[in-house]
N, C-alpha and C positions, 0 to 999 in steps of 0.2 A: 738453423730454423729460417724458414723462406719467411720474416715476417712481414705485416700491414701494419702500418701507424696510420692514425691520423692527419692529414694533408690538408695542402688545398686542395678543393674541387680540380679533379682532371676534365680539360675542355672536349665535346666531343671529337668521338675518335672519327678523322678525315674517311674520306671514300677512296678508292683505291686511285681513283682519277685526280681529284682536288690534290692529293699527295703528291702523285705525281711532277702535277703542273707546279706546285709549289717548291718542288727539288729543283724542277727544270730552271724557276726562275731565280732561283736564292741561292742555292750549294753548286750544283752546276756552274751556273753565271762566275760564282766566286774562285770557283775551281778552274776555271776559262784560263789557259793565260799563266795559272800558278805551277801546274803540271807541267812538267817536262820528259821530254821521248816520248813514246808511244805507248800503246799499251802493254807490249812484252812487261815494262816494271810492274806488269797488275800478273802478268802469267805467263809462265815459261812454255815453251812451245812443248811438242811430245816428241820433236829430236825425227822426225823419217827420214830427210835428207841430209845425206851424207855432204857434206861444205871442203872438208881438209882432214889432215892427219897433223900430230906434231907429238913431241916429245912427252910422256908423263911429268907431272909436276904434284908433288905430296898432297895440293889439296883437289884433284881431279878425282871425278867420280870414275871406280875401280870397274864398274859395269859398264862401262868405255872405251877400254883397252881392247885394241886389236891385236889377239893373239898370231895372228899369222905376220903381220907387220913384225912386232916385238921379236918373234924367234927369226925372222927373215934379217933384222937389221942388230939383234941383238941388245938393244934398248928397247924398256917399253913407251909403248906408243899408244895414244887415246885418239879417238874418234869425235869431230866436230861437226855439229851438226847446225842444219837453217828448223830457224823455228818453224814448225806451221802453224800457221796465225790465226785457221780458223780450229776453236778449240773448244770446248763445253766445258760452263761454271758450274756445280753446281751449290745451292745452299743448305746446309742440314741447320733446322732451326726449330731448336726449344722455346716451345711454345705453353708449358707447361703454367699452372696456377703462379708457381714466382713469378715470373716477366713481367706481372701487372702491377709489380709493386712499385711507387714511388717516393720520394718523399718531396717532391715538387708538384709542377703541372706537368714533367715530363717522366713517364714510368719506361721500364726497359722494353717494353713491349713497341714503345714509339718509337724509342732508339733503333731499336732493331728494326723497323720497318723502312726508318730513314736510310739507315744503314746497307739494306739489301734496296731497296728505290735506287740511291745515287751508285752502289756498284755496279748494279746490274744493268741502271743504263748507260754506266761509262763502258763497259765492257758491249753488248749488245749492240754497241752502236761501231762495234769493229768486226761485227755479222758474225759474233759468237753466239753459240748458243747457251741458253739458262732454264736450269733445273731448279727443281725445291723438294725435301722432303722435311714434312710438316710431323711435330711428333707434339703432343700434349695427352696425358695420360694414357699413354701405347700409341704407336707409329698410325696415322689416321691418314695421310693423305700423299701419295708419289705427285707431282708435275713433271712429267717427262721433257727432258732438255728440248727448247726449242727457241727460236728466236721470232722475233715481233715483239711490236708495243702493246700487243692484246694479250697478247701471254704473259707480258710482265705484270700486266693491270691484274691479271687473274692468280698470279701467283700473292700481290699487296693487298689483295681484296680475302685469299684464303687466312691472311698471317690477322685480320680484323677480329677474329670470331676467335672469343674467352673460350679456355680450355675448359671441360666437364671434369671437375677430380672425379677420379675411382671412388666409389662407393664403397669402399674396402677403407678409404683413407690414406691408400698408398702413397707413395712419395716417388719423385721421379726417375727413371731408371734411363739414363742417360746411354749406359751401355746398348739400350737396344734400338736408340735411334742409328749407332754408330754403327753394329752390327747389321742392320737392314739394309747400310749402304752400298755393302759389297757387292751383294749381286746386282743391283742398280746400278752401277758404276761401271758399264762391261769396258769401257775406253778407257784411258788415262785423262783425267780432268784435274783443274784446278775446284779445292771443296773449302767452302766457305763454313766449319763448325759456329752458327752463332747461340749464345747459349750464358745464362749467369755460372753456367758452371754447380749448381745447388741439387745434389745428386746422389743419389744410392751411391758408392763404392766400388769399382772396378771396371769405369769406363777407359780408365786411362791406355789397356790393353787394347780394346777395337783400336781406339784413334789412333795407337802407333801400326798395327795392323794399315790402316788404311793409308800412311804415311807409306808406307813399305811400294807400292803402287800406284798414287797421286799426289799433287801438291796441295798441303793440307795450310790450313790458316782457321789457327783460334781463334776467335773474336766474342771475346770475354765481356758481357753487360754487366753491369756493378751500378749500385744505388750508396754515397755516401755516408748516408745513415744504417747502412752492412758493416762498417768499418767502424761509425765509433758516433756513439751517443749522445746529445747535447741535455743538457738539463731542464726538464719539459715537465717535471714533477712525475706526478701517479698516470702510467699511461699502461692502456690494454693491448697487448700484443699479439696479435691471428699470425698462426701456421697459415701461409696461402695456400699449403696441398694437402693439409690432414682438418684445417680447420681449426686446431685446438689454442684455447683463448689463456694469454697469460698476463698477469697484471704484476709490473714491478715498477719500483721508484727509481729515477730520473735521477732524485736529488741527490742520491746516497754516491757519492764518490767512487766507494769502494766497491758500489756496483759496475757503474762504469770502467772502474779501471778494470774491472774483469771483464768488461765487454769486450774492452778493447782486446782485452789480453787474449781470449779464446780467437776474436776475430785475424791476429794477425800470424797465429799457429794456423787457423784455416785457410789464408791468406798462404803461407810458405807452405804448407800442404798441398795445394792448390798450383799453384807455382811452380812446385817439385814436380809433382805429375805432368803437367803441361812439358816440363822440360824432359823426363823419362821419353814421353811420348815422340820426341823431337821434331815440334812444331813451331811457328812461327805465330807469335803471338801478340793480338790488339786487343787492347782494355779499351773500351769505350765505358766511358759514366753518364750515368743520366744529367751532369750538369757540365760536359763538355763540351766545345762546340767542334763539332765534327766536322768543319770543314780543317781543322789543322790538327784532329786525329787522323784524317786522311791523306794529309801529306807527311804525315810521321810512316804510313803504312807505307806509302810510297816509296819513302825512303826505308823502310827496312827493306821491301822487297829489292829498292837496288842494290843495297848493300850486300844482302843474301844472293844474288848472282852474284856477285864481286867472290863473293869468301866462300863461294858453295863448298861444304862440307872440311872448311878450313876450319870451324869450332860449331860449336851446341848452338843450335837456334835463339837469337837473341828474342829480349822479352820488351815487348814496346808499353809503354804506360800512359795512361792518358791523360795520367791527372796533371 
C-alpha cells in the first residue's frame, strides 16, 4: 500500500529556478572539492574509438572480443575502447500518486527532484545531454535529450505538477514507463530509473530489457515510515493511488511486528527483482542527506568499472 499518514505541514513546493539556485549553492558547493575524476565515474562512454587490443581476462565483456585478432594470434583478445564524453542521460521518473508521500517535511517527490537537479547539472555541465520521461498515471510527457540550463529548469518545473489518479482507481504500472523507453532511447545512453518502486508486477522484465542496451541506474525513493511503524496510537491510512482509507492501531505490537514483517518480504522481493534485472542500485530516503548518498553512487559507479561484469550488480543503501 502506497500509504499517507499524518505529517507535518510540507513547505511549499520550490519553483523550478529557486531549486535550482538552491542545489547550485548547498549540494553542489558541498560536492566542490569531494568528488574525485571526472565525470566518466557518473557514465561510461559508448565505446566508438578503438584505443588498443590485449589479452581476454574472465571478467571482460564477451561482446568485445576481436574475433579475427583471437583466431589470427590464437588467444582471445578484447577490444579497448576511448570513452566518448559527449553522451545522453536520460531520467525515467515515477511520478505517480506515491512520491507525495512523506512522513517528514521532506516527501519522495522532493527527493527525487533534488536528486535529478544535482545530476543533471553535474552531468550537463560536461555538455551532455538530458532527457526525461515523466510517467504518473500512464506515460504523460517525453523531454527529448538536450542540453542547456533551460531545459533543465523545464524538465524540474514538469516533475512540480501532482499526478491525477486514474478514475478507475488503478495503481501504478511501472512496466509501461519502462516499456516506452525503448524506442526513445534510439542511442546508447546512461538511464536514470527514479521511482519508490510501489508497483503492479512485472516491471522487473522491461528494465532488464533496457539493461541489455544502456547503462541502467535504479534510484529507489523510500520513506521510513514504509519500513516500520512507530507507536502513534489510532491512525487513518489513504492508498495514495486508489484512495482507499484504513484505520488501524499503532499501539498493538503485534500489529506492528506484522508491519514490519510483510514490509521487509517486500523489501527482499524488491531487492530480488532489482538484482534479476542486473542493475546498479541507489536507495535514497527521504531523511538522508544526499550529498553522501552521492558519493556512495560515485563510488559504486567506480567500483562497477573496476569489476565490470566480474559479479551481480552491487546494491547501495542509503540508510
Amino acid at each position: 500500500m502506497a500509504s499517507s499518514l499524518p505529517a507535518h505541514p510540507a513547505p511549499p513546493v520550490e519553483s523550478a529556478a529557486a531549486l535550482l539556485r538552491r542545489i547550485e549553492w548547498t549540494v553542489l558547493k558541498r560536492l566542490d572539492g569531494l568528488l574525485q575524476g571526472d565525470h566518466r565515474t557518473l557514465m561510461r562512454g559508448t565505446g566508438l574509438d578503438l584505443a588498443d587490443l590485449r589479452e581476454y581476462q574472465p571478467s571482460d565483456d564477451v561482446r568485445h572480443i576481436d574475433w579475427n585478432v583471437t583466431a589470427r594470434l590464437g588467444l582471445p583478445h578484447v577490444r579497448q575502447f576511448m570513452e566518448d564524453r559527449d553522451m545522453n542521460a536520460w531520467f525515467l521518473l515515477d511520478l505517480s500518486a506515491s512520491v507525495d508521500f512523506g512522513s517528514n517535511t521532506q516527501t519522495k517527490r522532493r527527493l527525487s527532484r533534488e536528486f535529478v537537479a544535482v545530476l543533471a547539472r553535474l552531468l550537463a555541465g560536461h555538455g551532455n545531454r538530458i532527457g526525461a520521461l515523466l510517467y504518473g498515471g500512464g506515460l504523460h510527457r517525453v523531454l527529448p535529450a538536450r542540453s542547456g540550463r533551460q531545459h533543465l529548469l523545464e524538465i524540474l518545473h514538469a516533475m512540480r505538477e501532482p499526478d491525477v489518479a486514474p478514475p478507475d482507481g488503478d495503481t501504478t504500472r511501472l512496466h509501461d514507463l519502462l516499456a516506452a523507453a525503448s524506442p526513445v532511447l534510439k542511442r546508447r545512453s546512461t538511464v536514470f530509473v527514479v521511482s519508490d518502486f510501489i508497483s503492479q508486477p512485472g516491471w522487473h522484465q522491461a528494465l532488464g530489457r533496457l539493461v541489455l542496451r544502456h547503462d541502467v541506474v535504479a534510484v529507489r525513493l523510500l520513506d521510513p515510515l514504509e519500513l516500520e511503524l512507530p507507536d502513534l496510537g489510532l491512525l487513518t491510512l489513504r492508498d495514495a493511488e486508489t484512495g482507499e482509507h484504513l484505520v488501524v492501531d499503532t499501539h498493538d505490537a503485534a500489529f506492528r511486528r506484522r508491519f514490519a514483517r510483510i514490509a521487509a518480504q517486500r523489501e527482499a522481493e524488491l531487492r530480488d527483482s532489482l538484482a534479476q534485472a542486473g542493475v546498479d542500485t541507489l536507495e535514497l530516503s527521504t531523511d538522508d542527506d544526499l550529498v553522501d548518498a552521492l558519493l556512495r553512487f560515485v563510488d559504486l559507479r567506480r567500483r562497477r568499472q573496476q569489476h565490470r561484469g566480474a559479479a551481480p550488480a552491487p546494491h547501495l543503501n542509503a540508510a
